[in-house]
N, C-alpha and C positions, 0 to 999 in steps of 0.2 A: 198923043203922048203916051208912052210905054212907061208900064209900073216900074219902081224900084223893086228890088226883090229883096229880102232883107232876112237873112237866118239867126236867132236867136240859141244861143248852143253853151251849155258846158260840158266838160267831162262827166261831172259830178251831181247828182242827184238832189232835188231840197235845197236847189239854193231858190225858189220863185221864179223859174226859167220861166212857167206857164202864167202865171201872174203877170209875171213883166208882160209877155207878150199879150192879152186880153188888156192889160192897164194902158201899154201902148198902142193898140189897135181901139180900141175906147175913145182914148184923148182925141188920136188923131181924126177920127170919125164927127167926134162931136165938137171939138172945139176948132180944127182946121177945114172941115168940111170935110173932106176924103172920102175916097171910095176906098176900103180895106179888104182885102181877101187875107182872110187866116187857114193855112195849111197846117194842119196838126200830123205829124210823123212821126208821134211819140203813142206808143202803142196802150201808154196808161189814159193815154183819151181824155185828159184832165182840161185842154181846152177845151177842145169838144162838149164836154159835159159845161163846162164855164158858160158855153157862147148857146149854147141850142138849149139847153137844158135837159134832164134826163128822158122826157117824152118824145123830144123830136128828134133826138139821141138816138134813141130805139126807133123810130120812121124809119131815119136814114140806115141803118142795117138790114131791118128789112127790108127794103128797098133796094138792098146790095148797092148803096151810094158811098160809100167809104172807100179809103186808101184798101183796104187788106185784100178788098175784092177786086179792083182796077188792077193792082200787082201781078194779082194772082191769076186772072185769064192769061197774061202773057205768058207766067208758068207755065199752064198749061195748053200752051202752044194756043190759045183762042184768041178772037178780036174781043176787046176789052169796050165797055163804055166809054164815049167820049168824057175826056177828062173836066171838059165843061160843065158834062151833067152832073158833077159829084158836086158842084158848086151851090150850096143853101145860102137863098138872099136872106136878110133883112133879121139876121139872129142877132142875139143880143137883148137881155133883159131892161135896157135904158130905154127912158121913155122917148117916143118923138122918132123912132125907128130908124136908130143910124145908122147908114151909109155900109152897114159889116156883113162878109158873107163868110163861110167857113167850108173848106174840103174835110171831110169828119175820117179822124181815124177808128180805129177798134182791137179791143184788147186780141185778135186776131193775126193783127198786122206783125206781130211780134214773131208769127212762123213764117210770116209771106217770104221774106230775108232768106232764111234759113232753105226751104221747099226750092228757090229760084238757085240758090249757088246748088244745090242738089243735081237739079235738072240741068243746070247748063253744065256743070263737069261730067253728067252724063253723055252731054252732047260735045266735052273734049273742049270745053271753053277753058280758055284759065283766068283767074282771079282779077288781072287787068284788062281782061278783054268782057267775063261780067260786071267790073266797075263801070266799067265805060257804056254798057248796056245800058244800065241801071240810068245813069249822068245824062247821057242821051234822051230815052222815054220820059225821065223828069224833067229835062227841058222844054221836050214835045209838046208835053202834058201843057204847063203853065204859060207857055208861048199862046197857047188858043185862047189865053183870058188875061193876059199881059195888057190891052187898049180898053177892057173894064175896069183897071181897079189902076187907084196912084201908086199904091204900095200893097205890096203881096207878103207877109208877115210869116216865115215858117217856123214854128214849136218843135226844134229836132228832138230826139229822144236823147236821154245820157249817153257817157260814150260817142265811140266814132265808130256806126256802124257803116255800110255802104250807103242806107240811106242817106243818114247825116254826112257823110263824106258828099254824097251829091249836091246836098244841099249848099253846102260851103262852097263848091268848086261854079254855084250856079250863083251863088251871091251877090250883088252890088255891095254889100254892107252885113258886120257881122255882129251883132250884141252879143258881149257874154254877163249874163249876170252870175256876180259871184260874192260869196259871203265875205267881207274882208278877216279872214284869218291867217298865219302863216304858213300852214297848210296849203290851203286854196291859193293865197300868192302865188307858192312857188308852182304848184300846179297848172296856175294860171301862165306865168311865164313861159313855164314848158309847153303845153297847149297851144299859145299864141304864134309863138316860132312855130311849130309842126304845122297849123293851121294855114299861114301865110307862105309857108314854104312849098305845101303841098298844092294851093292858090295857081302857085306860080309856074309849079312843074308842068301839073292838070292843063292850064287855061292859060298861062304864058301873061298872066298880067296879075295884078296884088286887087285885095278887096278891104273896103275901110272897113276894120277891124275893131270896135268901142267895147271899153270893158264897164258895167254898171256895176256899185256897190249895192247889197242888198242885203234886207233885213239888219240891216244896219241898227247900230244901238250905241247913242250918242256919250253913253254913261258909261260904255266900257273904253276903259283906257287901249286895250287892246284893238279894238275894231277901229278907233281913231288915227292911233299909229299906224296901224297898216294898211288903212285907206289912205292916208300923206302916201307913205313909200308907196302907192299902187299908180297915185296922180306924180311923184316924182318921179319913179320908172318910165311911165307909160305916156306924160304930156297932157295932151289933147284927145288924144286917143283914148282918157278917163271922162268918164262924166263928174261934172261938178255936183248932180242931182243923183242924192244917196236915198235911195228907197229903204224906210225904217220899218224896222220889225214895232208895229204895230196893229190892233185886234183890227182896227176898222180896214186894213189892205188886206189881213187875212180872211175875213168875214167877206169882202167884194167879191171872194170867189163862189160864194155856196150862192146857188141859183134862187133869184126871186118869181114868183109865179104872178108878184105884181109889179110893174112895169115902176122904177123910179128914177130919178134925174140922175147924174154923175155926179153931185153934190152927194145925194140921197145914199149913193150906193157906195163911195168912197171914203165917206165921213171927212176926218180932220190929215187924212191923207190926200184927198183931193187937189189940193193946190198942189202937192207933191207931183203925182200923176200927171197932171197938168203941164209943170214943171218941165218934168221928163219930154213929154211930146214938143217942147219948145225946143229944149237942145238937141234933141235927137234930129228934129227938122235944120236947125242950124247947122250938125257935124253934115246930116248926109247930104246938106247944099254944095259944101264944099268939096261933095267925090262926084265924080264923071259918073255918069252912066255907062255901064258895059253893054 
């Protein structure tokens, strides 16, 4: 059976995009069993750092195993590493070494983007013909490791770069975690249309699309209301499981060098976590596989 592939994206910076995805690559590892591959394509590298920790962080660089460097041979017209080999098993500071592996990005990757539209409009490419480059080799890529893993988790970067545009248009499933504020609402709603529109142009068929509330804070009147209107807009396609802004989920990201349970490292957010990986496995039983 072939992974789910499942993109994690907002427009907006600081909502917990990379938390979400390490809390639901977690859950799902340790309490479903799973086999999890996490792609980080967010050039702040803050999975990465979350899942490896900062010593095997720095391996994989040296090692030239990162996204920035896989990219960037193609820029420069070279054969790139197999995409498989960028694959680090068994990270993850939880004890009992669960089931998680990670493609590591690097603050690097932030020019790979920029150097590749360089190079291809020197070579007289134009902008849909290097999107569709890009959408392709990212395919390529995660196709060779699609029969190791249930679910392939990607960390896009804010915005909609090419990258992230790849990522979406390659998705079975889409999480947006977003602060509930008015703001973000409406952004959200604009977001989701352009998203799903573009879904559809690209690849000719819709991707389940889940919006998560986050950092949620049950005491402002504000975040309550416009989590209602986010589950009235939006149905099903909201999560009922609102991730609270609280220390013990913010603190589950700074890396332990001593290995502890998901109890241990979640605190009184855990059942939260938890939570999450149950409905998120519910929403995405009920999408087809692409």
């Amino acid at each position: 059976m072939s992974a789910r592939l499942i993109s994690v994206i907002n427009m907006k910076g600081g909502v917990g995009k990379s938390t979400t995805t390490i809390g639901l690559a977690e859950t799902l590892a340790v309490h479903h069993k799973a086999r999890v591959l996490v792609i980080d394509l967010d050039p702040q590298t803050n999975a990465s750092i979350m899942l490896a920790g900062p010593d095997k962080w720095n391996q994989l660089r040296e090692d030239e195993r990162t996204l920035d460097f896989y990219f960037e041979a193609y820029a420069l017209q070279m054969k790139p590493k197999p995409f498989k080999s960028l694959v680090e098993t068994k990270v993850s500071d939880l004890k009992g070494r669960p089931d998680i592996a990670l493609v590591a990005s690097a603050p690097e990757f932030r020019t790979v983007e920029r150097d590749m539209i360089e190079a291809f409009v020197k070579r007289q490419f134009h902008i849909d013909a290097i999107q569709k480059w890009i959408c392709e080799r990212f395919a390529q890529g995660f196709r060779t490791v699609l029969k190791d893993f249930d679910y392939i988790l990607v960390d896009c970067p804010p915005g909609i770069s090419l990258f992230a545009e790849a990522a979406l248009i390659a998705a079975d499933a889409i999480v947006v975690p977003s602060i509930p504020d008015y703001v973000s609402r409406l952004g959200l709603i604009t977001f989701r249309k352009r998203a799903l529109r573009m879904i559809n142009e690209k690849r000719g068929g819709q991707s389940l699309l889940m919006v998560l509330a986050t950092k949620y804070e049950d005491d402002m009147a504000l975040h309550r209301s416009e989590a209602a209107l986010l589950k009235e807009n939006l149905g099903s396609a909201m999560f009922d499981v609102r991730i609270p802004q609280i220390q013990d989920i913010a603190r589950a990201a700074e890396w332990s060098d001593t290995p502890r349970t998901f109890e241990q490292k979640y605190g009184e957010g855990a059942g939260i976590i938890r939570a999450l990986g149950d409905e998120f496995l519910a929403k995405v039983a009920l999408a087809p596989a692409l």
